[in-house]
C-alpha positions as CSV (number, residue, x, y, z in Angstrom):
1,X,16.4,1.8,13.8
2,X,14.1,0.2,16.1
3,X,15.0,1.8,19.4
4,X,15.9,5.1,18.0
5,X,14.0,5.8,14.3
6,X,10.8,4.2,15.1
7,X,10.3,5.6,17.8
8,X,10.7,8.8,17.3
9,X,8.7,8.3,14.7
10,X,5.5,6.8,17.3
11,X,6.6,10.0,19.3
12,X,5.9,12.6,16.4
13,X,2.8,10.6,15.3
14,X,1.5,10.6,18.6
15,X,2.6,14.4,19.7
16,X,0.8,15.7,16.1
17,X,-2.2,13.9,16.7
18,X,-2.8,13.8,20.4
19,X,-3.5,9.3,20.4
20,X,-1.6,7.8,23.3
21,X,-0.8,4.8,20.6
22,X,-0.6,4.0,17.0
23,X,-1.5,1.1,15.3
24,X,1.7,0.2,12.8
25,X,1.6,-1.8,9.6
26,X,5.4,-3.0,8.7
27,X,6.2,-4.5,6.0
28,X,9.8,-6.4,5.4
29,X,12.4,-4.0,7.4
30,X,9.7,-2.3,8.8
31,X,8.5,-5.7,10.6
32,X,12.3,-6.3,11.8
33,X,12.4,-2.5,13.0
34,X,9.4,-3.2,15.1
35,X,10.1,-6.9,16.6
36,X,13.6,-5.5,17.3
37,X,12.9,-2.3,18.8
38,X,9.6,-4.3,21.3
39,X,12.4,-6.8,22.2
40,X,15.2,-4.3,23.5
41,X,12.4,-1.8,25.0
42,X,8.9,-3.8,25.4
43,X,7.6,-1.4,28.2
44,X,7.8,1.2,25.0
45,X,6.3,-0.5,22.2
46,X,3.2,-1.7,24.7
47,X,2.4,1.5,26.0
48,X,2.7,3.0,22.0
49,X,1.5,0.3,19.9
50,X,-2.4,-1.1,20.1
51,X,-1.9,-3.1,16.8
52,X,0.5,-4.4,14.5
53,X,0.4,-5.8,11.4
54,X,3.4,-7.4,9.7
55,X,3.5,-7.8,6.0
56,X,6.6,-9.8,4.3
57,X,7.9,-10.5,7.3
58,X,12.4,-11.5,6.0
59,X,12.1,-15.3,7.9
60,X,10.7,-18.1,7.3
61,X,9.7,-21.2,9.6
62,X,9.1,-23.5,6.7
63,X,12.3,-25.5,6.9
64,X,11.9,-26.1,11.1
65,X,12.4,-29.2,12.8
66,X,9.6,-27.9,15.1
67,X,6.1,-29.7,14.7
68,X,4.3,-26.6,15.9
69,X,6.4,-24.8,13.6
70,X,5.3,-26.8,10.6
71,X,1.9,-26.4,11.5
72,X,1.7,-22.9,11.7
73,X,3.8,-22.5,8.5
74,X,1.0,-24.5,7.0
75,X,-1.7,-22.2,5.0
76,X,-4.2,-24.5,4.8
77,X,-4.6,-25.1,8.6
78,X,-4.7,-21.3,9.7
79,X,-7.6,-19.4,9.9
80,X,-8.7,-16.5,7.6
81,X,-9.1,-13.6,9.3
């Protein structure tokens, strides 16, 4: 779904309304569709994308050994944009 659905989904967004790029809000699957598809074709997704916004992403970092990790996964230490 990311390197086929989404986008030709960008591609029809981006034909209809003559923007070179989108900004994308996913939220769950929609986050995975995107992180997957920028991995596998990254010269794609930054020519087509300008923002993204993940909601819900399905992982967590809570339970990691990493110290960065626990920091960031701490919601009292990141700033409110």
């Amino acid at each position: 779904m990311g390197t086929k659905d989404l986008p030709a989904t960008i591609d029809h967004i981006t034909k209809a309304t003559g923007f070179e790029s989108v900004s994308y809000i996913g939220h769950s699957q929609g986050t995975t569709q995107l992180l997957a598809g920028a991995a596998l074709d990254p010269d794609y997704f930054n020519k087509k994308i300008n923002l993204a916004v993940f909601y819900a992403p399905p992982f967590s970092i809570k339970n990691s050994t990493s110290e960065s990790d626990r920091w960031a996964s701490n919601p009292h230490v990141l700033p409110i944009i």
